[in-house]
C-alpha positions in Angstrom: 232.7 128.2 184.9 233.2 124.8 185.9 232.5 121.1 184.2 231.8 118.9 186.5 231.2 115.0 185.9 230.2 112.8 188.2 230.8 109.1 187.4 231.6 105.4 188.5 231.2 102.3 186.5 229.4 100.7 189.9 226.2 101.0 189.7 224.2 102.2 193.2 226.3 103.7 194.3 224.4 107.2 194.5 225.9 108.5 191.4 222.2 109.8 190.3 221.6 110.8 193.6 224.9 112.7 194.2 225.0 114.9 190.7 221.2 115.7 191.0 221.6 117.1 194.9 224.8 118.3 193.9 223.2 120.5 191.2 220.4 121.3 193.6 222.7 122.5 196.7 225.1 124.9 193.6 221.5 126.3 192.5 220.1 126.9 196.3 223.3 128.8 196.8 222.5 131.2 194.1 225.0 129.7 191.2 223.9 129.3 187.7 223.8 125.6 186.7 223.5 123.8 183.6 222.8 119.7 184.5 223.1 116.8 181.7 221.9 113.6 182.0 224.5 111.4 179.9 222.6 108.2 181.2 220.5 106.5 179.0 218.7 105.4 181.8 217.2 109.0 182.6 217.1 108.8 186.1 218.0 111.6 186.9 216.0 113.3 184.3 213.0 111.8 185.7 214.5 113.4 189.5 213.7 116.2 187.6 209.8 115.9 187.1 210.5 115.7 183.2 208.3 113.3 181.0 211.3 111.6 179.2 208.7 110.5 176.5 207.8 114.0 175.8 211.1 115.3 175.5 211.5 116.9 172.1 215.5 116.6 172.2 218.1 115.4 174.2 221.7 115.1 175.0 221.7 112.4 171.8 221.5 115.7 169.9 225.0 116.9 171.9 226.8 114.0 170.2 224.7 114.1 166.6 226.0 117.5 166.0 229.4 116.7 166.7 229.1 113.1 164.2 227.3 115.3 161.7 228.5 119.1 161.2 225.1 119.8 159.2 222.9 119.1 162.8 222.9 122.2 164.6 221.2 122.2 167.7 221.7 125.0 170.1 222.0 124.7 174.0 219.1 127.2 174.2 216.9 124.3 172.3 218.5 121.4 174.1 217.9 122.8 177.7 214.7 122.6 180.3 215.1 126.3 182.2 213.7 124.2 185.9 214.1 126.7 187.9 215.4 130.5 188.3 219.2 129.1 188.2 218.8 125.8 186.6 218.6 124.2 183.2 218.3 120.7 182.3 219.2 118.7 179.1 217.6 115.4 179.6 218.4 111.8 178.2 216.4 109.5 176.9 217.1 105.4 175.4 218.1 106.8 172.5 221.1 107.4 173.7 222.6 104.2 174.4 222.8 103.8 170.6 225.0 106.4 170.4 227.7 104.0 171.8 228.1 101.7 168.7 227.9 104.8 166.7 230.9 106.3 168.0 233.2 103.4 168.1 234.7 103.8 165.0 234.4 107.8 164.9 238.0 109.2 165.3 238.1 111.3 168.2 234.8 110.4 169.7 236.4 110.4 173.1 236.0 114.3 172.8 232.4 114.6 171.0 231.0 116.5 173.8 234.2 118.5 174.6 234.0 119.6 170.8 230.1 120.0 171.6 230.3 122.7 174.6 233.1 124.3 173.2 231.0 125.2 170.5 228.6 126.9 173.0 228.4 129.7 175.0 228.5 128.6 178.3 229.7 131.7 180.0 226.0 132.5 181.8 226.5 129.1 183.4 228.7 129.0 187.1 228.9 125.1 186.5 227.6 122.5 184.6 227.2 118.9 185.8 227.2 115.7 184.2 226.0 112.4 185.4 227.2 109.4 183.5 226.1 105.5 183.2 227.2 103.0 185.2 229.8 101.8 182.9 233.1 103.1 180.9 232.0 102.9 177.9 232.0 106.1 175.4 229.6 108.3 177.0 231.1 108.2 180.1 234.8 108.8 178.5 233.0 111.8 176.6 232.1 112.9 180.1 235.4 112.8 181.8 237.6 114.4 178.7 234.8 117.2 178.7 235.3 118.0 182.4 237.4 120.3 184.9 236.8 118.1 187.9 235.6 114.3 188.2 233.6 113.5 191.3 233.6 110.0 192.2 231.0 108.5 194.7 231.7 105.8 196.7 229.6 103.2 198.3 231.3 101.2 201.0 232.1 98.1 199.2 235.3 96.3 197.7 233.4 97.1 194.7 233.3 100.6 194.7 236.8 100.9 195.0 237.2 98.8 191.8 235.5 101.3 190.0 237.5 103.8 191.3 241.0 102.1 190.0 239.6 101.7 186.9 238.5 105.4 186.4 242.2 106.4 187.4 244.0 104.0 184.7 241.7 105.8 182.4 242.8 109.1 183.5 246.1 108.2 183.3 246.5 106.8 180.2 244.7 109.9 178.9 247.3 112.2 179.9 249.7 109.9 178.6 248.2 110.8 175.2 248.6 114.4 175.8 244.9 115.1 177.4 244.5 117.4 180.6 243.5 115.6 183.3 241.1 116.6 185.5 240.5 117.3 189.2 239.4 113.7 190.8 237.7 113.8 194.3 235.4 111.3 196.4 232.6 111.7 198.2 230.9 108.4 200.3 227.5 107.7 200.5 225.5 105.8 202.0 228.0 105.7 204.7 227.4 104.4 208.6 229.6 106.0 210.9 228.7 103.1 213.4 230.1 100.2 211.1 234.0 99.0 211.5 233.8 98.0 207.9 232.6 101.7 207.3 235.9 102.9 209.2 238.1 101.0 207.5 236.4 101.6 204.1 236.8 105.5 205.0 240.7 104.4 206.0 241.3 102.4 202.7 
């Protein structure tokens, strides 16, 4: 089994777009995938033909049972089965509150690591994670919980930014004694035809 986040603080860059065909393409080829939306935004829970309105839990419930041992939610509650080898945990704007609320919680950084380890996530092949645009806690959460950290890139100057940024992060976290994960890139919205594209792919 493999944890798979995909983040960069840039927004539109195809972040959304990437995790959700990502976790499309692993369930096509027959794997077992378990997808959460760590985006208060809910994007790609709405990809998803969910109601976010309706959802009766979400991944804020991940994070409340880790700031409050008493809450004990089980992935089996938490998750949408989608299709035959997909399940979803959705997000909803409830979760962007759950930044202030971990700021001051020692060890947040590792709420959802504590979280899924907690599970059994043995049925699963892989689970992904898309993050916000930002890197902020939940997206910190996301990386520390993971085995491999896909970054997509937009060509822009911008993009790469992000990317720099994501790697001092890494890198101070290992510093501090935490594995660091696998880090690979993947461009979108990329035009062969374009010199700035070439380069970009070159840089």
């Amino acid at each position: 089994m493999e944890i798979i986040a995909v983040a960069n603080q840039k927004g539109g860059c195809g972040k959304t777009i990437t995790s959700v065909n990502l976790a499309g393409a692993l369930t096509q080829a027959g794997k077992k995938v378990l997808f959460i939306d760590l985006d208060p935004q809910g994007h790609a829970t709405a990809a998803f033909g969910m109601k976010i309105a309706e959802l009766a839990h979400s991944t804020y419930a991940l994070f409340e049972s880790f700031l409050n041992p008493n809450v004990v939610i089980s992935l089996e509650a938490l998750s949408h089965k989608k299709y035959d080898n997909l399940w979803v945990i959705g997000s909803h704007i409830s979760l962007s509150t759950m930044e202030t609320k971990l700021a001051n919680v020692k060890g947040a950084i590792l709420g959802l690591a504590t979280s899924l380890l907690g599970e059994d996530l043995s049925k699963f092949d892989y689970v992904i994670i898309d993050t916000p645009p930002n890197l902020g806690f939940l997206t910190l959460n996301a990386l520390h919980a993971s085995h491999r950290v896909l970054v997509p890139l937009d060509v822009s100057v911008f993009s790469l930014n992000g990317v720099s940024q994501i790697e001092n992060i890494l890198a101070l976290s290992k510093s501090m004694g935490f594995e660091k994960p696998l880090v690979n890139f993947v461009l979108t919205i990329f035009d062969s035809r374009s010199n700035f594209a070439q380069s970009f792919l070159e840089m």
